[in-house]
N, C-alpha and C positions, 0 to 999 in steps of 0.2 A: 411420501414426498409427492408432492401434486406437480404436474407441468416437467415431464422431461424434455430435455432441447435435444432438439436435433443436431446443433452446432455443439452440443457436446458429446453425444453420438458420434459424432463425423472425427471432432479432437483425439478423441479414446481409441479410433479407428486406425490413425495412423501409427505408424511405426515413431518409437520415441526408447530414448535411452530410460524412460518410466514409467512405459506404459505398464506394466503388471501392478506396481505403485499405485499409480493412479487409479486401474482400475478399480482396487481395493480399497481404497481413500473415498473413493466414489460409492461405491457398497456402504462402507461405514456410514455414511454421510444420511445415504438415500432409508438406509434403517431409522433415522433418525426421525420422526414425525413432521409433519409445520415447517419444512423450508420447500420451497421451488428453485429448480434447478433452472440457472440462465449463465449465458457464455459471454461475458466480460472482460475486457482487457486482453484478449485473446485467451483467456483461462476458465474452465468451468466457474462459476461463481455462486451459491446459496444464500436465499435471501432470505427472508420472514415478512410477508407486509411491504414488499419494496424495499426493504433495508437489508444492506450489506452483511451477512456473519460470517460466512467462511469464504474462502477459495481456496482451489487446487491449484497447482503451479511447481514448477521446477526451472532448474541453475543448475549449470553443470554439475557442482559437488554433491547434489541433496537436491528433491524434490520437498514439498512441506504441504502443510495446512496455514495459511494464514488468515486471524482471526481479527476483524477490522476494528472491533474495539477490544482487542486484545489484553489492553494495559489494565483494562477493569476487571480482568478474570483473578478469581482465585487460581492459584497453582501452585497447589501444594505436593504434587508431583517434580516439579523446579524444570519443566519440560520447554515453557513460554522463554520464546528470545526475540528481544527486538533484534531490528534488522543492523538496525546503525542508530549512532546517539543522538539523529536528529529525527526519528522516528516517533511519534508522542502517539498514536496510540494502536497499531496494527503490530500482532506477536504472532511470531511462527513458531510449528511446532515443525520440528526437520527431519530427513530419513534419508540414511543413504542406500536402503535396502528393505524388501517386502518380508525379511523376518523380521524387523524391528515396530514396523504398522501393525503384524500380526500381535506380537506381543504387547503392544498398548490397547490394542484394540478397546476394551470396556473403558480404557481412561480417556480414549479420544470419544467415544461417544456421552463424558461427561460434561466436556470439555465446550463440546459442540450442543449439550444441551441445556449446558451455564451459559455460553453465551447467546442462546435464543431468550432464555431468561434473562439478559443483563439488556439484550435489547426491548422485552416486553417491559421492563420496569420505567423505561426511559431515563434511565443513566446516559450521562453524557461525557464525554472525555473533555475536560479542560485545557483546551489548545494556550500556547505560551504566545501574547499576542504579537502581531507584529513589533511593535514597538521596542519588544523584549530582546529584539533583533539587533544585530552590531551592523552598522553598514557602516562597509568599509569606506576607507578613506580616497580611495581611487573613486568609488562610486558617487559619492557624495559630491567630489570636487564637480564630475559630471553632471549630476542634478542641479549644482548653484552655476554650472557655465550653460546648461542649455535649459529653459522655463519650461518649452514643449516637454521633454523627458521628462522633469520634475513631475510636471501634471498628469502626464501619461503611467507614468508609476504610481500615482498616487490615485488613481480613476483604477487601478487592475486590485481583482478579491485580495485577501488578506491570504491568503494560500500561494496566488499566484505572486506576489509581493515579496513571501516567506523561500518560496522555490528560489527566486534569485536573488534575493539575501544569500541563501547557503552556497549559494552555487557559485556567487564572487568571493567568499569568504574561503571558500574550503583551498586556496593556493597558497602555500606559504611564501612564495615570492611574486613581488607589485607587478614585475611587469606581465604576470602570466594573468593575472586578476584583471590589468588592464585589457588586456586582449580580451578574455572573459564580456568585459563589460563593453568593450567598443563592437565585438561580434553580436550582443545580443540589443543593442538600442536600438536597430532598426524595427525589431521584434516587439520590443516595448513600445515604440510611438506605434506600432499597428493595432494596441493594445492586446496582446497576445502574451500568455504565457509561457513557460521556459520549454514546455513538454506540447503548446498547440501546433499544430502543423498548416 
């Protein structure tokens, strides 16, 4: 591995309910040829070429490996889970514990040497376009009442579009959707996404 970070030095350094995890994850990683290590999203992160393959990361329940184009790995270990059903192409592989890492051990470093190869190939993950998107009936009414919005939604990426698609949809009752969408318009006429600060 070329390029160790310091900020992931510093990560590993402190006290965490995974750090020995991590440590190990980290090990595996770094045996691994052709990625450089960089600290991303506040998480160790592995790349190839500037392109995203793995990262380190932990959740209360489970720490994991999460592989950015995940959905194109073979896994025939049956180990890859996406996160949630609106996740289209990043798959973790999860652990609640450093004898379970120890024990994959040669499958995580196939894993992670499949998907250095899935990114040299130039495979792509086929995102589901926005369009493919339900927008809801609350939000809608507020695009055809206010033009600014409309336009302003319609000017932000196809990502950041798709983010608040989900994010007013995911409430099963209207008026929590409404609130949803009356909290976040200010955000959208700044042309900002659900997650810019």
């Amino acid at each position: 591995m070329t390029n160790s970070d310091p900020k992931v030095v510093e990560f590993l350094s402190k006290p965490s309910k995974w750090k020995k995890e991590y440590e190990k994850l980290r090990n595996i990683i770094v045996e691994c040829d052709e990625l450089t290590e960089e600290f991303k999203w506040m998480h160790p992160c592995y790349t190839h070429e500037n392109k995203n393959i793995v990262l380190i990361h932990g959740f209360k329940e489970y720490c994991a490996l999460l592989f950015h184009k995940g959905a194109l790995l073979k896994d025939p270990h049956g180990i890859l889970i996406q996160q949630t059903e609106n996740v289209q192409a990043a798959r973790q592989i999860r652990f609640t514990n450093i004898d379970q890492i120890i024990e994959l051990e040669a499958v995580l470093k196939e894993y992670i040497l499949q998907a250095i190869e899935v990114e040299k190939s130039g495979m792509e993950i086929e995102f589901k376009k926005t369009t493919e998107y339900t927008i809801p009936e609350e939000f809608q009414i507020k695009l055809d009442e206010i033009p600014e919005l409309k336009a302003a939604f319609e000017e932000l990426t196809p990502g950041r579009q798709r983010a608040y698609l989900l994010h007013f949809s995911t409430p099963k009752q209207s008026k929590t959707r409404v609130a949803r969408i009356d909290k976040c318009i200010p955000q959208i006429l700044e042309g900002k996404g659900l997650n810019d600060r």
